[in-house]
N, C-alpha and C positions, 0 to 999 in steps of 0.2 A: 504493500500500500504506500509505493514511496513515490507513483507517479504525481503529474499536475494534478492539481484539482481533487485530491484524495487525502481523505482528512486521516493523518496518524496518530492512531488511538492506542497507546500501550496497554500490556494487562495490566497493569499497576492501576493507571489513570480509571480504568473501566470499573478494577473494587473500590478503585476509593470513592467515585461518580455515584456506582448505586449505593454504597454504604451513608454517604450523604444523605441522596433521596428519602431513603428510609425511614433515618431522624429525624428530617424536616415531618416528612409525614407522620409520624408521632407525635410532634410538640401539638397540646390544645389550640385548639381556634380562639383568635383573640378577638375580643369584640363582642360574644356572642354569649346572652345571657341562659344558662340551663332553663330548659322545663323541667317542671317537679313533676314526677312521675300522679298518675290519678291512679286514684282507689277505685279497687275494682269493681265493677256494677253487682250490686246487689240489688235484689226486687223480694217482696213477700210473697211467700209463697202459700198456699193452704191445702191442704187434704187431709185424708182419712186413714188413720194406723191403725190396725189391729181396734176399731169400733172408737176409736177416740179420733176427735177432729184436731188438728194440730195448726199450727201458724208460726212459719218461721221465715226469718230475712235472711238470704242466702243469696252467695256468689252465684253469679249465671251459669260457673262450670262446674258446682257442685253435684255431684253425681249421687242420685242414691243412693245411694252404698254407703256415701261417705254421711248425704242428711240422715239416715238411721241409726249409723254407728258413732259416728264423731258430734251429732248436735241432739238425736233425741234418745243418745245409751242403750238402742238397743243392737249391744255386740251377739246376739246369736246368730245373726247373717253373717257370714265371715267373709272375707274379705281372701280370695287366695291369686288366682295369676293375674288379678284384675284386667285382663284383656276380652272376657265374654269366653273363654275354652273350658274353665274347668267345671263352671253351676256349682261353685261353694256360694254364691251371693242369690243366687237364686230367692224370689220373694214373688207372692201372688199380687196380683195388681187386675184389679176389675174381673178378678176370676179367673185371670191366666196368669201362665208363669213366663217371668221374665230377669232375664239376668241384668241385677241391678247395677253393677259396675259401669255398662253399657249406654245407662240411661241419666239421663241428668236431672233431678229434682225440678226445675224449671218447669218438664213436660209435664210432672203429672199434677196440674189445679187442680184442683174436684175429685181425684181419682182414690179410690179403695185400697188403700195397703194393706193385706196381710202379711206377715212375717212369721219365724218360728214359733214367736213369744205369744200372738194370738191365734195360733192352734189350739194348745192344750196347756195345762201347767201341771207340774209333778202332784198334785192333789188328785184333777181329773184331766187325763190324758186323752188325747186325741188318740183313733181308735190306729192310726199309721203309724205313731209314735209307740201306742202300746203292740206293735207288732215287729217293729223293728226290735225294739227290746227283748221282746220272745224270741227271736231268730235272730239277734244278734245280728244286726247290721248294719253293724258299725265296729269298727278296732279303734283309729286314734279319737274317731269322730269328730273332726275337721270340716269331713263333706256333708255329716248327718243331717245340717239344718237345710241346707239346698238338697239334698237330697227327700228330704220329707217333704218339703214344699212341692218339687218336683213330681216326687211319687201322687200327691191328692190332688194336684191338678192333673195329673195327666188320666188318671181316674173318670175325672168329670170331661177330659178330651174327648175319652173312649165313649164313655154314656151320651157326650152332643153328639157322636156320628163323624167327630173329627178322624180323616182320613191319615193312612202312615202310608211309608215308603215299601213297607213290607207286605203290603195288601195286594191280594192279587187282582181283586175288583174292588176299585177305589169308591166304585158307588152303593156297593154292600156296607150293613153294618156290620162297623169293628169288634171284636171281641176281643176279651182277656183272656191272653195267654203269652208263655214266654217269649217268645218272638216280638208278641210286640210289646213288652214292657222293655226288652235290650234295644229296641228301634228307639223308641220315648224317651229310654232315660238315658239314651247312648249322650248326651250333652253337659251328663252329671258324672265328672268320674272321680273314684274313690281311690286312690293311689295306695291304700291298704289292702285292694281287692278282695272285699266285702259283695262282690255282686250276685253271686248268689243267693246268698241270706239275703241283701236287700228285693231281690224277685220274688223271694218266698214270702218276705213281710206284704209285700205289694199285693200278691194272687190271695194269701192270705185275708185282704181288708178287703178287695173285693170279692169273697165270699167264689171264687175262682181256685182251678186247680192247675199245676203243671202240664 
């Protein structure tokens, strides 16, 4: 690069050029006054837990999961890969089941929350609760509260006529039996592999056999 008109550029010149640039572009912008950052939108929120009417002010990205566990105590919905795969957050909502992690407290105004805590209580148990217990369907029990949530909606899937993947005529009615309870609850999984006793507690409540 030594002819006319050819600009010679050393290595040297070249690290020292960008090592320059760099620090310039580091140093703050003079002149320019910070924004204070804003607090995050909050709105009230209202619906229905377990028969009690609730009312809370909540971030917009609040997710159910976290409005039941972290602002109204109730930790029996557990909280596991929070991405919607494993149905440990599992919670009924207007009669069906839906994984709370997934969903953000914002959506559901007006809307019916049931949870573990209004199924049954160790006095008088819910009749899925008292069946898991008998067959033992659960080890660390981690999954058990999505898991029972699970199981007694999908109960009431089967009884509306709600159609599965494992049906050979989607326009027949469904029945109870083991195929389709591992179709239903394939969305809840138990990492202690519990899944057979939890089928047996299930055909069990539904008054069903293997």
């Amino acid at each position: 690069m030594n002819g006319k008109g050819e600009l010679a550029v050393s290595r040297r010149g070249v690290i020292v050029g960008g090592t320059s640039a760099v620090a310039l572009a580091s140093l703050p912008a003079t002149g320019q006054e910070r924004v204070p950052a804003k607090a995050p939108a909050a709105i009230p929120v209202k619906f229905e837990v377990n028969g009690k009417p609730v009312e809370l002010t909540l971030d917009t990205r609040t997710t159910l999961l976290d409005a039941l566990r972290e602002h109204l105590k109730l930790t029996g919905t557990k909280k596991g890969c929070d991405h919607g795969q494993c149905g440990a957050c599992t919670v009924i909502v207007n009669g069906q089941r839906i994984n709370s992690c997934l969903s953000l407290a914002v959506q559901h105004q007006g809307d019916k929350v049931k949870t573990i805590e209004g199924l049954g209580t160790p006095e008088k148990l819910h009749p899925m609760q008292a069946a898991f217990i008998k067959h033992d369907g659960y080890q660390c029990g981690y999954c058990t509260p999505g898991q029972i949530c699970s199981a007694v909606a999908v109960l009431d899937e089967i009884r509306a006529g709600v159609p599965s993947h494992v049906q050979d005529d989607i326009t027949a009615r469904p029945s109870v039996n083991a195929d389709e309870l591992r179709e239903r609850m394939s969305g809840n999984i138990c990492r202690c592999g519990a899944y057979s006793n939890i089928a047996e507690a299930i055909l069990e409540t539904a008054g069903a056999k293997a």
